[in-house]
DRENDO-1510 file (C-alpha; in Angstrom, 1 decimal, always signed):
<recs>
REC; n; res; u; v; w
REC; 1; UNK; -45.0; +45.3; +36.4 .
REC; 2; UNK; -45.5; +42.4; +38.3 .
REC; 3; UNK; -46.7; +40.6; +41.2 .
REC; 4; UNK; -44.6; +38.4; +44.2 .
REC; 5; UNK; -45.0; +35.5; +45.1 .
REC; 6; UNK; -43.3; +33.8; +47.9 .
REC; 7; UNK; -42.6; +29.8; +48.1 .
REC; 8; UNK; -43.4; +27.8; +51.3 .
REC; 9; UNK; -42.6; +24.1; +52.0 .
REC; 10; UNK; -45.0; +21.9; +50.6 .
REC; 11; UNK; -46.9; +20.1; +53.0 .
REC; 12; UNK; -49.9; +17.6; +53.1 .
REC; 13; UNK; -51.8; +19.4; +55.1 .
REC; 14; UNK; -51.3; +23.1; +53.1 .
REC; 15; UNK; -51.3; +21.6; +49.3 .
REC; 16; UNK; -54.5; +19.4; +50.2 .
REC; 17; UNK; -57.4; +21.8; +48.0 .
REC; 18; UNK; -55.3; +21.0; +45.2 .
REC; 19; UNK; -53.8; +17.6; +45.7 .
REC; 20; UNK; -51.7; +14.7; +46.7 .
REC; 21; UNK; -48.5; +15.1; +48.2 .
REC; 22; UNK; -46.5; +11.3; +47.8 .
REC; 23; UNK; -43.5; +10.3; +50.4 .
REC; 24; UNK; -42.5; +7.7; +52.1 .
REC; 25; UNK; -41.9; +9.3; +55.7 .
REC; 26; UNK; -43.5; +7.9; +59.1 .
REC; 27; UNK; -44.3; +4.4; +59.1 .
REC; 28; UNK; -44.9; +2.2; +56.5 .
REC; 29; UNK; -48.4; +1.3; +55.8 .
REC; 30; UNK; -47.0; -2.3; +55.0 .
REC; 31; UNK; -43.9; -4.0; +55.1 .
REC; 32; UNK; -43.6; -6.1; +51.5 .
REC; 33; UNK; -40.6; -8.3; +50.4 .
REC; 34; UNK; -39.7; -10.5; +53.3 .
REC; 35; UNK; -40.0; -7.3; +55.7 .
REC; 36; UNK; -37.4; -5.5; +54.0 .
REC; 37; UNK; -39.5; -2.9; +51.9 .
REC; 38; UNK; -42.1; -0.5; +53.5 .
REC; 39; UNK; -44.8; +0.3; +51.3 .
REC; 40; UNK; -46.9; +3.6; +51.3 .
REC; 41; UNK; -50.0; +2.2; +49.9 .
REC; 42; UNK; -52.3; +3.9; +47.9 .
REC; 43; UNK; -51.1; +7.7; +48.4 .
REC; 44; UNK; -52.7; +9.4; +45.0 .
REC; 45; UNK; -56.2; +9.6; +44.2 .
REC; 46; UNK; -55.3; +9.4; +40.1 .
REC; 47; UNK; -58.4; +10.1; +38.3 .
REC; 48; UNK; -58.7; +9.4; +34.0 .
REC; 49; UNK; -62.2; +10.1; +33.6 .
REC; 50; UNK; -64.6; +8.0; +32.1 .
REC; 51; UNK; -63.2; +7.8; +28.7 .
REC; 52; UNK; -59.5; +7.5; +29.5 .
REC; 53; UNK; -56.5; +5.3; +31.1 .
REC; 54; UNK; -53.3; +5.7; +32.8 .
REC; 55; UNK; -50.4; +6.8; +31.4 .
REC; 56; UNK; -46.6; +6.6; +32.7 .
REC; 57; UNK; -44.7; +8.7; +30.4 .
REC; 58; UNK; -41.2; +10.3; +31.2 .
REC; 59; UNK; -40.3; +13.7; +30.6 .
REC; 60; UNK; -37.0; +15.8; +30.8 .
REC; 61; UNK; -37.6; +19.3; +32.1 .
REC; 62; UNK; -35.3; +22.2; +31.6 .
REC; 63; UNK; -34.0; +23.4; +35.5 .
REC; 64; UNK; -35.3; +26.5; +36.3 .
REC; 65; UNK; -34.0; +29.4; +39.3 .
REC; 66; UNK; -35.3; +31.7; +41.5 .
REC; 67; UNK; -36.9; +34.0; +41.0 .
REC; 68; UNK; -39.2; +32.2; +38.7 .
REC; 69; UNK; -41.4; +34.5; +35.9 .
REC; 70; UNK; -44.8; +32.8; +36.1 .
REC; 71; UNK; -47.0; +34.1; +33.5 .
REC; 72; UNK; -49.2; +31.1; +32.5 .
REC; 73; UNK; -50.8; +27.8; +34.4 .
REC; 74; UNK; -52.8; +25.3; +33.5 .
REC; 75; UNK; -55.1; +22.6; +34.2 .
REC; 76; UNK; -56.4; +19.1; +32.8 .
REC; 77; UNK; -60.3; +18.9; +33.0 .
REC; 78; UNK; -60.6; +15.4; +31.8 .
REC; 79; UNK; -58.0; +13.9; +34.6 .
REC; 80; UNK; -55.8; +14.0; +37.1 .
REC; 81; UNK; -51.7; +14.3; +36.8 .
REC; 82; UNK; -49.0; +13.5; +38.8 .
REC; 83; UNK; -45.1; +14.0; +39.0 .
REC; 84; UNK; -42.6; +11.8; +40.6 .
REC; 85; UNK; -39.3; +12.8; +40.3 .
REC; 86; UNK; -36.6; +10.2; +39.0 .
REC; 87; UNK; -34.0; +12.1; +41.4 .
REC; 88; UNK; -33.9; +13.8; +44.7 .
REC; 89; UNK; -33.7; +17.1; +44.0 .
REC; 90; UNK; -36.8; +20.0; +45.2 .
REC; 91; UNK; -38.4; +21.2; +42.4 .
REC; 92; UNK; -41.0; +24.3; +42.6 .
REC; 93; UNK; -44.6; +23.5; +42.4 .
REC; 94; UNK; -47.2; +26.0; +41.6 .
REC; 95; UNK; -51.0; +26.2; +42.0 .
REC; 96; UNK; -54.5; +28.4; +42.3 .
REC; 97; UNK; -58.2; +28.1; +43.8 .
REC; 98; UNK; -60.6; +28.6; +40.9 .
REC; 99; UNK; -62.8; +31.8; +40.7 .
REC; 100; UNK; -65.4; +30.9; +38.1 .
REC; 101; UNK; -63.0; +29.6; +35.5 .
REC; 102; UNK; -60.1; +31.5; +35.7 .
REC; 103; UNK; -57.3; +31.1; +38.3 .
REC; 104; UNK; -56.9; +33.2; +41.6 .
REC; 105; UNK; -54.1; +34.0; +43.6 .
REC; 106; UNK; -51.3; +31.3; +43.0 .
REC; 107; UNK; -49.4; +29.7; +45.8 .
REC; 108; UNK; -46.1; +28.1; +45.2 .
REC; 109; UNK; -44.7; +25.3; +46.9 .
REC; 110; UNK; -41.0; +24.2; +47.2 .
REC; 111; UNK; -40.2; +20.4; +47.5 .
REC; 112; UNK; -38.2; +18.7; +49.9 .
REC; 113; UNK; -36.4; +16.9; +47.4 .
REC; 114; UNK; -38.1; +13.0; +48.2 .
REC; 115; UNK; -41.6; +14.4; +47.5 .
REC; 116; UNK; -43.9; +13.4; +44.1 .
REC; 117; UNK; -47.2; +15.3; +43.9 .
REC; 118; UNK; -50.7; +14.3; +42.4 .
REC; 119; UNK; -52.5; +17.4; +40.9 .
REC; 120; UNK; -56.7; +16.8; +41.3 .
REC; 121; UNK; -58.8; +16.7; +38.1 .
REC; 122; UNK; -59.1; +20.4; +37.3 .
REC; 123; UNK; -56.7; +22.3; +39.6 .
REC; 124; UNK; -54.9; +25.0; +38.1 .
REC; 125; UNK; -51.2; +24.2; +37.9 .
REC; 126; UNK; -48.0; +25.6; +36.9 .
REC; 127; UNK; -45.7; +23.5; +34.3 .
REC; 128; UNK; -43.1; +20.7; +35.5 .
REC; 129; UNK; -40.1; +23.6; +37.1 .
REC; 130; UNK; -37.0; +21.7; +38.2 .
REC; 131; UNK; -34.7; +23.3; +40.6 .
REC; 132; UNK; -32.0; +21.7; +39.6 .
REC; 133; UNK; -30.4; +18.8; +36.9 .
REC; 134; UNK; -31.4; +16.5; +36.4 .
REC; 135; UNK; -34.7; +17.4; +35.4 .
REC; 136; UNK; -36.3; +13.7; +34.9 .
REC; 137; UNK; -39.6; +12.9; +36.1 .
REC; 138; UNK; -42.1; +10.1; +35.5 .
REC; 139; UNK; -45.4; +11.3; +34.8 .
REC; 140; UNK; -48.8; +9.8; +35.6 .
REC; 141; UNK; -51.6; +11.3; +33.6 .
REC; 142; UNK; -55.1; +10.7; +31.6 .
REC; 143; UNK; -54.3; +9.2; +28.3 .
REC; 144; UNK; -57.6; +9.1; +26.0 .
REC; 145; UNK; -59.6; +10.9; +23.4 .
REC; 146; UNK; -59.7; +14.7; +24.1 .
REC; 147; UNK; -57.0; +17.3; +24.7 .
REC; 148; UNK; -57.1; +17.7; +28.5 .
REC; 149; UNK; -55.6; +21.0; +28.4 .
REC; 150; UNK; -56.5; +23.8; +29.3 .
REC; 151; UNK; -54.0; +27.1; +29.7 .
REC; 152; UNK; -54.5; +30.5; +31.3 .
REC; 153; UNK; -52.0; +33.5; +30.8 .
REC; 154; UNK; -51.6; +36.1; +33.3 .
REC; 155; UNK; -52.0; +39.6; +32.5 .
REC; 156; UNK; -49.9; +41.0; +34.9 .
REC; 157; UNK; -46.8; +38.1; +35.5 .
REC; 158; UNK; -46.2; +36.6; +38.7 .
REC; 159; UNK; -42.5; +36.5; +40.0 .
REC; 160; UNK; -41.5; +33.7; +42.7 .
REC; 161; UNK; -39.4; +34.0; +45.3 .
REC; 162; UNK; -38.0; +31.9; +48.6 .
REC; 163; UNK; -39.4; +32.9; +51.3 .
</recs>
Protein backbone atom coordinates (compact mmCIF):
# COMPACT_ATOMS: atom_id res chain seq x y z
CA UNK A 1 0.00 0.00 0.00
CA UNK A 2 0.86 3.39 -0.23
CA UNK A 3 0.17 6.90 0.30
CA UNK A 4 -0.36 10.04 -2.53
CA UNK A 5 1.12 12.74 -2.80
CA UNK A 6 0.38 15.51 -5.05
CA UNK A 7 3.04 18.19 -6.54
CA UNK A 8 2.37 21.97 -6.44
CA UNK A 9 4.51 24.80 -8.01
CA UNK A 10 7.17 25.75 -5.85
CA UNK A 11 6.91 29.04 -4.59
CA UNK A 12 8.80 31.42 -2.20
CA UNK A 13 6.13 32.04 -0.24
CA UNK A 14 4.80 28.03 0.18
CA UNK A 15 8.58 26.33 0.39
CA UNK A 16 9.61 29.14 3.00
CA UNK A 17 9.55 26.60 6.53
CA UNK A 18 12.02 24.65 4.68
CA UNK A 19 14.01 26.93 2.61
CA UNK A 20 15.34 29.21 -0.10
CA UNK A 21 13.91 29.28 -3.34
CA UNK A 22 16.84 31.10 -5.89
CA UNK A 23 15.63 32.95 -9.31
CA UNK A 24 16.27 35.72 -10.95
CA UNK A 25 12.64 37.17 -11.76
CA UNK A 26 11.37 40.77 -10.85
CA UNK A 27 13.89 43.32 -10.75
CA UNK A 28 17.31 43.07 -10.18
CA UNK A 29 18.61 43.91 -6.85
CA UNK A 30 21.73 45.45 -8.75
CA UNK A 31 22.81 45.96 -12.07
CA UNK A 32 26.75 44.78 -12.27
CA UNK A 33 28.99 44.78 -15.50
CA UNK A 34 28.54 48.17 -17.08
CA UNK A 35 24.57 47.84 -16.55
CA UNK A 36 24.34 44.79 -18.54
CA UNK A 37 24.03 42.02 -15.81
CA UNK A 38 21.23 42.13 -13.06
CA UNK A 39 22.31 40.63 -9.96
CA UNK A 40 20.00 38.84 -7.33
CA UNK A 41 22.09 39.42 -4.34
CA UNK A 42 22.38 37.36 -1.58
CA UNK A 43 19.20 34.91 -2.17
CA UNK A 44 20.34 31.71 0.14
CA UNK A 45 20.95 31.73 3.65
CA UNK A 46 23.87 28.78 3.29
CA UNK A 47 24.68 27.67 6.72
CA UNK A 48 28.27 25.13 7.42
CA UNK A 49 28.11 25.12 10.94
CA UNK A 50 30.81 25.94 13.14
CA UNK A 51 33.24 23.32 12.15
CA UNK A 52 32.72 23.34 8.36
CA UNK A 53 33.05 25.31 4.83
CA UNK A 54 31.49 25.52 1.59
CA UNK A 55 31.59 23.23 -0.84
CA UNK A 56 30.62 23.46 -4.71
CA UNK A 57 30.59 20.08 -6.01
CA UNK A 58 28.77 18.77 -9.15
CA UNK A 59 26.64 15.94 -9.37
CA UNK A 60 24.91 13.99 -12.25
CA UNK A 61 21.46 12.64 -11.27
CA UNK A 62 19.60 9.89 -12.95
CA UNK A 63 15.99 11.59 -14.46
CA UNK A 64 13.28 10.38 -12.69
CA UNK A 65 9.10 10.33 -13.83
CA UNK A 66 5.98 10.63 -12.50
CA UNK A 67 4.63 9.11 -10.44
CA UNK A 68 7.65 9.18 -8.27
CA UNK A 69 8.01 6.09 -5.35
CA UNK A 70 9.22 8.07 -2.34
CA UNK A 71 10.18 5.84 0.42
CA UNK A 72 13.14 7.56 2.12
CA UNK A 73 14.26 11.48 2.81
CA UNK A 74 16.83 12.91 4.47
CA UNK A 75 18.38 15.66 6.16
CA UNK A 76 21.90 17.32 7.03
CA UNK A 77 22.10 18.44 10.78
CA UNK A 78 25.48 19.94 10.54
CA UNK A 79 24.53 22.43 7.41
CA UNK A 80 22.61 23.60 4.96
CA UNK A 81 22.49 22.36 1.04
CA UNK A 82 21.56 23.75 -1.95
CA UNK A 83 20.90 22.71 -5.76
CA UNK A 84 21.21 24.80 -8.72
CA UNK A 85 20.55 23.21 -11.78
CA UNK A 86 23.28 23.52 -14.68
CA UNK A 87 20.13 23.36 -17.23
CA UNK A 88 16.57 24.56 -17.43
CA UNK A 89 14.71 21.88 -16.92
CA UNK A 90 11.90 21.41 -13.56
CA UNK A 91 12.98 18.93 -11.45
CA UNK A 92 10.75 17.59 -8.35
CA UNK A 93 11.65 18.69 -4.89
CA UNK A 94 10.48 17.06 -1.88
CA UNK A 95 10.18 17.98 1.83
CA UNK A 96 8.54 17.52 5.59
CA UNK A 97 7.94 19.55 8.97
CA UNK A 98 9.66 17.66 11.71
CA UNK A 99 7.61 15.86 14.52
CA UNK A 100 10.06 15.13 17.23
CA UNK A 101 12.78 13.63 14.98
CA UNK A 102 11.10 11.94 12.38
CA UNK A 103 9.43 13.41 9.30
CA UNK A 104 5.70 14.30 8.87
CA UNK A 105 3.63 14.64 6.05
CA UNK A 106 5.84 15.34 2.86
CA UNK A 107 5.06 18.06 0.43
CA UNK A 108 6.43 17.95 -3.03
CA UNK A 109 7.28 20.77 -5.15
CA UNK A 110 7.67 20.95 -8.93
CA UNK A 111 10.18 23.55 -10.47
CA UNK A 112 9.62 25.93 -12.96
CA UNK A 113 12.64 24.92 -14.72
CA UNK A 114 14.94 28.50 -13.85
CA UNK A 115 14.56 27.81 -10.14
CA UNK A 116 17.75 26.52 -7.62
CA UNK A 117 16.59 25.82 -4.01
CA UNK A 118 18.49 26.14 -0.63
CA UNK A 119 17.39 23.43 1.91
CA UNK A 120 17.74 25.01 5.85
CA UNK A 121 20.14 23.17 8.31
CA UNK A 122 18.01 20.19 9.29
CA UNK A 123 14.94 20.04 7.02
CA UNK A 124 13.94 16.86 5.96
CA UNK A 125 14.51 16.48 2.13
CA UNK A 126 14.04 14.13 -0.61
CA UNK A 127 17.20 13.17 -2.86
CA UNK A 128 18.32 15.32 -6.07
CA UNK A 129 15.03 13.91 -8.66
CA UNK A 130 15.50 15.30 -12.11
CA UNK A 131 12.60 15.41 -14.42
CA UNK A 132 14.32 15.25 -17.19
CA UNK A 133 18.25 14.91 -18.90
CA UNK A 134 20.30 16.29 -18.35
CA UNK A 135 20.47 15.64 -14.85
CA UNK A 136 23.54 18.17 -13.88
CA UNK A 137 23.45 20.22 -10.88
CA UNK A 138 25.95 22.23 -8.91
CA UNK A 139 25.71 21.56 -5.36
CA UNK A 140 26.43 23.90 -2.44
CA UNK A 141 26.88 22.05 0.85
CA UNK A 142 28.79 21.77 4.37
CA UNK A 143 32.11 20.22 3.79
CA UNK A 144 33.90 19.32 7.29
CA UNK A 145 34.45 16.71 9.84
CA UNK A 146 31.27 14.70 10.55
CA UNK A 147 28.85 12.87 8.25
CA UNK A 148 25.94 15.31 8.03
CA UNK A 149 23.59 12.70 7.09
CA UNK A 150 20.95 11.68 8.35
CA UNK A 151 18.20 9.23 6.44
CA UNK A 152 14.62 8.24 7.35
CA UNK A 153 12.69 5.29 5.46
CA UNK A 154 9.08 5.35 5.24
CA UNK A 155 7.09 2.45 6.40
CA UNK A 156 4.39 2.83 4.21
CA UNK A 157 5.95 4.53 0.67
CA UNK A 158 4.80 7.65 -0.66
CA UNK A 159 3.75 7.91 -4.45
CA UNK A 160 3.90 11.47 -6.18
CA UNK A 161 1.76 12.68 -8.54
CA UNK A 162 1.00 16.13 -10.65
CA UNK A 163 -1.54 17.76 -9.47
Amino acid sequence: MTQVLFTQPLTAQAFAPFGDVLDATGTPDKLINQGLCGRFHDRAALDFGPDGRAGISIFNAQPRALPYALDMVERHPDGSQAFVPIHQNPFLVIVAPDHDGTPGTPRAFVTNGAQAINFHRNVWHGVLTPLAAPGLFAVIDRIGPTPNLEEHWFTTPWEVHTA
